[in-house]
N, C-alpha and C positions, 0 to 999 in steps of 0.2 A: 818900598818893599811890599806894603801890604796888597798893591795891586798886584799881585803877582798869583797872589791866591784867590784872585777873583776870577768870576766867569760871567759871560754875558750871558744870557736868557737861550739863546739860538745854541748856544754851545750845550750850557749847563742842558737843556734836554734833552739833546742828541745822548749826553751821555747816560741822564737816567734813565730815556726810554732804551739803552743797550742794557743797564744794572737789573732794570723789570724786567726783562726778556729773558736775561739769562737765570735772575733766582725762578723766575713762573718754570725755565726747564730744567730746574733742579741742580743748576751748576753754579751756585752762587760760593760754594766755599771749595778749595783744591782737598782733596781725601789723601789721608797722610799713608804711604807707600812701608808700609810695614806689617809684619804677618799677623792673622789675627790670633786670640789666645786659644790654648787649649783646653782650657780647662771649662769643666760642667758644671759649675755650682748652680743651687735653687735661689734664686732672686725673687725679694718680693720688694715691690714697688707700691707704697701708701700712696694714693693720688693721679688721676689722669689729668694734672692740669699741664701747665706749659712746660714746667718741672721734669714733673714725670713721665709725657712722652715723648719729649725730646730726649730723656735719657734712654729709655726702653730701645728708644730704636740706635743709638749709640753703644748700647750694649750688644743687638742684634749683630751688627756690623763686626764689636769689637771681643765678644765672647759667643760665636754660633753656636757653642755646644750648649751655652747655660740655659735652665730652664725660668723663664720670666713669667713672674704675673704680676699685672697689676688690677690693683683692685681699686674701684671708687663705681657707685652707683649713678651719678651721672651722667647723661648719653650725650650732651649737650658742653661744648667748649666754647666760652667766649672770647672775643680778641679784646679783651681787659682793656689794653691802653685806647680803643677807638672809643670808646664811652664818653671820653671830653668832645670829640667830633660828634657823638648823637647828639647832645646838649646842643652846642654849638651849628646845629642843624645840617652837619655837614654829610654826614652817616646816619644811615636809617638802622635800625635792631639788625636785622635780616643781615647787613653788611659784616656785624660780629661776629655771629651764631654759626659753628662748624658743628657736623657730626664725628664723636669722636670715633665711628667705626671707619670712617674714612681717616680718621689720620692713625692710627693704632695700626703697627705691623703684625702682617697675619701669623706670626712667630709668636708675637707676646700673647696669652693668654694672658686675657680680659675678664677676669672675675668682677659682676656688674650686683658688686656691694661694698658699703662702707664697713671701714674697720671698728670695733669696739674696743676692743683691748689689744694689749700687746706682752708678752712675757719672755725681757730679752735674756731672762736666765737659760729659759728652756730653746730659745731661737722658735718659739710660737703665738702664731696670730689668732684671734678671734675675730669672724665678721659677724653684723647685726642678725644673721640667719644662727650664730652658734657654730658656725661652719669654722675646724681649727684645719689652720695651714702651718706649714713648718718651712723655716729656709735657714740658708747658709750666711744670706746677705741681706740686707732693712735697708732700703732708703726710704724716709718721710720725705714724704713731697705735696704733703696737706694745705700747702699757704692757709691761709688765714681764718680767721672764723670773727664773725660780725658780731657787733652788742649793738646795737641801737638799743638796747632795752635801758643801757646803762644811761642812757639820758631821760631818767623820768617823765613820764607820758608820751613814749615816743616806742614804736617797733617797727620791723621792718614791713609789716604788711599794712601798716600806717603809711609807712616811705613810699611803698610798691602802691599803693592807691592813688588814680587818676584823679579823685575829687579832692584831697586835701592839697596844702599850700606848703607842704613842707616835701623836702624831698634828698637823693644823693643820687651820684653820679658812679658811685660802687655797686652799684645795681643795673643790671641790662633795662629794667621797666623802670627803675629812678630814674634813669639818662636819659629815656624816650622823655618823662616827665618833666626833666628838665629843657628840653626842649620845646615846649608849650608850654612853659613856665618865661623861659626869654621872652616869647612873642609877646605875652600878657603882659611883661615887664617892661617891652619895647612900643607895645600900644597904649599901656593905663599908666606906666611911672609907677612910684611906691617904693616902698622902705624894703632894702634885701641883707639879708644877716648872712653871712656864709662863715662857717663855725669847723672849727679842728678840734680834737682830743689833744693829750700829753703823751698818748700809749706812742709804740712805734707803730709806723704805718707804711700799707706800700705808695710810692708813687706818691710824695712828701708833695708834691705840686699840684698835684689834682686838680683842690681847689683855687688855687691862684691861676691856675690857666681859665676855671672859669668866672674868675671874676675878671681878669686883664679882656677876656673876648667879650664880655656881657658890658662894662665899661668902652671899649671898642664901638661895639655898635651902635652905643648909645649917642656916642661925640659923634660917629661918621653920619649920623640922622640926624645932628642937631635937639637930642632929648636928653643930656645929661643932668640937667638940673631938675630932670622931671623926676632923679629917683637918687635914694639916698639910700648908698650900702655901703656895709662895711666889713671888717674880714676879723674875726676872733679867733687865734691862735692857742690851745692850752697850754704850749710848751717856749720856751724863752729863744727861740727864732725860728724863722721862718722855713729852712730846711737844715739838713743835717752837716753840708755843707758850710763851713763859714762865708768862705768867698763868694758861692752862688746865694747865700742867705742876705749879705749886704745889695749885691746885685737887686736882688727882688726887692727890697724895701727900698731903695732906689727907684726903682721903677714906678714903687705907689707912691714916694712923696712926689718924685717928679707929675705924674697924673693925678693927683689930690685926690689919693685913692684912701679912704682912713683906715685904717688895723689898728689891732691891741697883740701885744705879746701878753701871755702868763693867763690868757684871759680863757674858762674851762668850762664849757658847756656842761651843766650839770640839771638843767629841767625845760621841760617845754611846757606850755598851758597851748592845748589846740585850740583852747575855747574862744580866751581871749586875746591869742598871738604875744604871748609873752614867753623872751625866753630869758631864763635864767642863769648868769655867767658868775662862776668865783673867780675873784682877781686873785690869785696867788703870788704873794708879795716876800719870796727866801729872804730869810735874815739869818746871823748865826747869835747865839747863846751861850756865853761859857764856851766854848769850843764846837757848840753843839750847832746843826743845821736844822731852823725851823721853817715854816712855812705858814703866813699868817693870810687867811682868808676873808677876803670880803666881798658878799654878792650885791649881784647888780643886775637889772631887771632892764630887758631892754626889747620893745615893739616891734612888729614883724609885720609884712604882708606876703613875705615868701623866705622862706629856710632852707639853703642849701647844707646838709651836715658831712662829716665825714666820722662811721663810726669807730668807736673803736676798737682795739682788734686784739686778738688774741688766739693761741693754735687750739687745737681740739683737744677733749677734756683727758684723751687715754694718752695723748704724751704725756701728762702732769701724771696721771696714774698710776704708769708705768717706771715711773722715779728717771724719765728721759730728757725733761726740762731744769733749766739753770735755776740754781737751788740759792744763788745770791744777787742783791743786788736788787734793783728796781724793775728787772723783770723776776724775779724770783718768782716760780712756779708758772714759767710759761716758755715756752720758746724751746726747742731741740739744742738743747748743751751740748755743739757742735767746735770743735777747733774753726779760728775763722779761714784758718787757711789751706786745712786740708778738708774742710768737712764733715770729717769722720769726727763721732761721738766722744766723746771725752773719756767715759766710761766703758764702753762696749764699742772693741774695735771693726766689729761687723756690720756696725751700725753708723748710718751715713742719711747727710740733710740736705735737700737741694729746695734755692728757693725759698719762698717768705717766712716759711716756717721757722729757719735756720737761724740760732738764738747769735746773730753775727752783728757787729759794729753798724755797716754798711750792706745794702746787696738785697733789696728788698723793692726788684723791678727785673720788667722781663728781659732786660739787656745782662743782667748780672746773669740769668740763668743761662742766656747765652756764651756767658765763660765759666759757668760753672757744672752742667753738664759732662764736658770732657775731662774736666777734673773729677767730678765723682768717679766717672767709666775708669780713668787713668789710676786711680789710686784703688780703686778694689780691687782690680788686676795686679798693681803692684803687691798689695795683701794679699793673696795667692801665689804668688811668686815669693813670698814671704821678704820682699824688698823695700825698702824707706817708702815712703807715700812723697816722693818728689814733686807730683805735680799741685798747685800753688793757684789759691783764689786769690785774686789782690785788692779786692773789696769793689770791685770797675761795677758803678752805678751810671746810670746815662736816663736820661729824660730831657726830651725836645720840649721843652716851655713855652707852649703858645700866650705871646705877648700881643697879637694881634691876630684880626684876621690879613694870613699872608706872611707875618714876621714870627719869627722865632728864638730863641738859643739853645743852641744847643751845651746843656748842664751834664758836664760826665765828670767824675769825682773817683778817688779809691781810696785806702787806706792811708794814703799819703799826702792825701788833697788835689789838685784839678788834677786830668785826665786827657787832654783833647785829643781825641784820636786821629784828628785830620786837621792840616793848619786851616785849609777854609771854611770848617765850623765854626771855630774859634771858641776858647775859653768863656766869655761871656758877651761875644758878640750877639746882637739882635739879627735877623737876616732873611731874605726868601729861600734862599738855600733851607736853611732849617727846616723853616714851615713845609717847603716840597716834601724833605724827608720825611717829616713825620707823618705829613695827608697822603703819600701815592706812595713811597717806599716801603715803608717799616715793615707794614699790614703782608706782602706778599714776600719781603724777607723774613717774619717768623712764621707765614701759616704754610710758604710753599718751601720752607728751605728749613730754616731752624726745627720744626716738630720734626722730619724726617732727618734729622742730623744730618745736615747739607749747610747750615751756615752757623 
């Protein structure tokens, strides 16, 4: 039966050089045959990232009369998920970097500043000029905000510097650096630490795609013994996924790849390559849950980190973020399923900011998008909020150079969207998707609400 879902190589690219052709002319999704709304309300949009202009222009489509702005002072969009291909030397910078006056429809006014405050009593914003907007409608669409600082001796303009031995791959100039960081790694050998947070994060695989491809190249040269690395995790597995979490630790014992769970990046010494790890060992007490720490110091000649993250400071401010619980004081106090704010029905999360279970990747904002559009039309219409996020997280895990799996999950647990990716199959298929698809399904098709 399984062959059945297979393709041979002559087929398989007939068909995706027909799937590139048609998202490059903008016909990669069918537009659904219904009228659009009438109504005018003021939209503001926090954020021009994938978020927020793939809604903009779903809103354009699906309320012409409303008035849109979106504000964020960066001019510059990057294609996030190719950042493991820079590393991985596969993609150059230039390959990621869009202008966002090029994808921004010439309907939405583009207000070119970040927001500072927010006052959802009054339905009014503040931007860093002092400049106050008012609207009818709030989507945050701010994804994330970085701390490298939270790792003692460590920032991000430490990260971004070409001359030190530390670096991430959550940065357009850490992934160039990590890609002359391989070479060095694949020419001298040497000790590679590659380090996770506990916080939540996007794109849970990041670093396991670059240790599986840095591992890869090392067996297919014949230099694996020349270097010893290992993967420290802060949180008690490896993604948020069960299923796909056993898969991956799988894959490193099979490859005698070593990691630690519970293990918490908490100091760097740039001086003398030490980094320092607390082992977080939960116990309970009386009924009670503790958490018994012990560090552990451990040598470096190259540090890949992942930082950790958190939204920006005016959602906390604004009394907008989940007030319990272990994100407490962070994250847009969103329903997971509609979206829409907990407190403030006007107000709506799209994307990483979004204080949700699951959905903290650019395929989730792919189905989450027309849910936002769908359900603030439905609020105006003064109708249920019918339409329904189902937690659909998807990441292509490069396990090799060439193989893959394709990892989609939801609120319910696996996802496969198609039988020939398969739940936790390895495959070329995959890997095609993710190197020659993905990239011109979301920059030619998804930002223009097309797929």
């Amino acid at each position: 039966m399984e062959n059945k879902t297979k393709l041979n190589r002559r087929d398989l690219l007939k068909l995706m050089g027909i799937s590139t052709i048609a998202v490059g002319a903008g016909v990669s999704a069918p537009t659904q045959a219904k009228a659009a709304s009438t109504h005018a309300p003021n939209i503001a949009i926090i954020g021009a990232g994938l978020g927020g202009i793939s809604l903009s222009a779903k809103l354009v489509n699906d309320l012409p009369n409303a008035k849109i702005k979106i504000f964020d002072a960066d001019s510059t969009l990057y294609y996030q998920p190719g950042f493991t291909l820079i590393a991985a030397g596969i993609y150059q910078k230039s390959d990621t970097a869009y202008n966002k006056e090029d994808l921004i429809d010439s309907k939405v006014q583009w207000v070119k500043e970040n927001v500072a405050s927010v006052n959802p009593d009054s339905n009014m914003l503040i931007t860093t000029s002092g400049q106050e907007h008012s609207y009818d409608y709030l989507v945050i669409a701010t994804g994330t905000t970085y701390m490298f600082e939270k790792y003692k001796g460590l920032s991000e303009e430490f990260i971004n510097d070409p001359k030190t031995n530390v670096t991430s791959i959550y940065t357009a100039d850490g992934a160039v650096k990590a890609q002359a960081m391989f070479k060095k790694i694949l020419k001298d050998g040497g000790k590679v630490i590659l380090a996770e947070p506990n916080t939540p994060i996007k794109c849970g695989g990041a670093n396991k795609k670059v240790n599986f491809l840095l591992e890869d190249a090392l067996s297919s040269q014949g230099k694996r013994d020349k270097v010893d690395m290992a993967l420290y995790t802060g949180g008690g597995g490896m993604l948020s996924s069960p299923v796909h979490a056993k898969m991956i630790e799988q894959f490193f014992i099979e490859r005698k790849m070593p990691y630690a769970l519970r293990h918490l990046l908490v100091e760097v010494d740039t001086e003398r390559n030490i980094a320092t790890f607390e082992k977080l060992m939960p116990y309970s007490e009386n009924g009670e849950q503790k958490v018994s720490k012990e560090r552990i110091e451990k040598p470096y000649d190259y540090l890949i980190v992942i930082p950790p993250m958190k939204t920006a400071d005016f959602i906390t401010e604004a009394g907008l973020a989940i007030t319990k619980g272990h994100t407490a004081g962070n994250w847009v106090d969103v329903d997971q399923y509609t979206l829409q704010h907990k407190r403030y029905e006007n107000i709506f999360a799209i994307g990483d900011c979004a204080g949700i279970p699951k959905g903290k990747t650019g395929a989730s904002i792919r189905k989450q998008y027309p849910v936002v559009a769908a359900n603030i039309i439905a609020h105006l219409d003064k109708k249920p909020l019918n339409a329904k996020f189902s937690g659909y997280t998807a990441c292509p895990l490069l396990t090799r150079y060439g193989k893959a799996v394709m990892v989609e999950f939801d609120y319910e647990g696996t996802a496969p969207s198609m039988p020939c990716f398969g739940a936790t199959r390895e495959s070329w298929l995959n890997w095609f998707v993710k190197v020659y698809l993905m990239k011109p399904m979301v920059m030619k098709g998804m930002v223009f609400a097309r797929a």
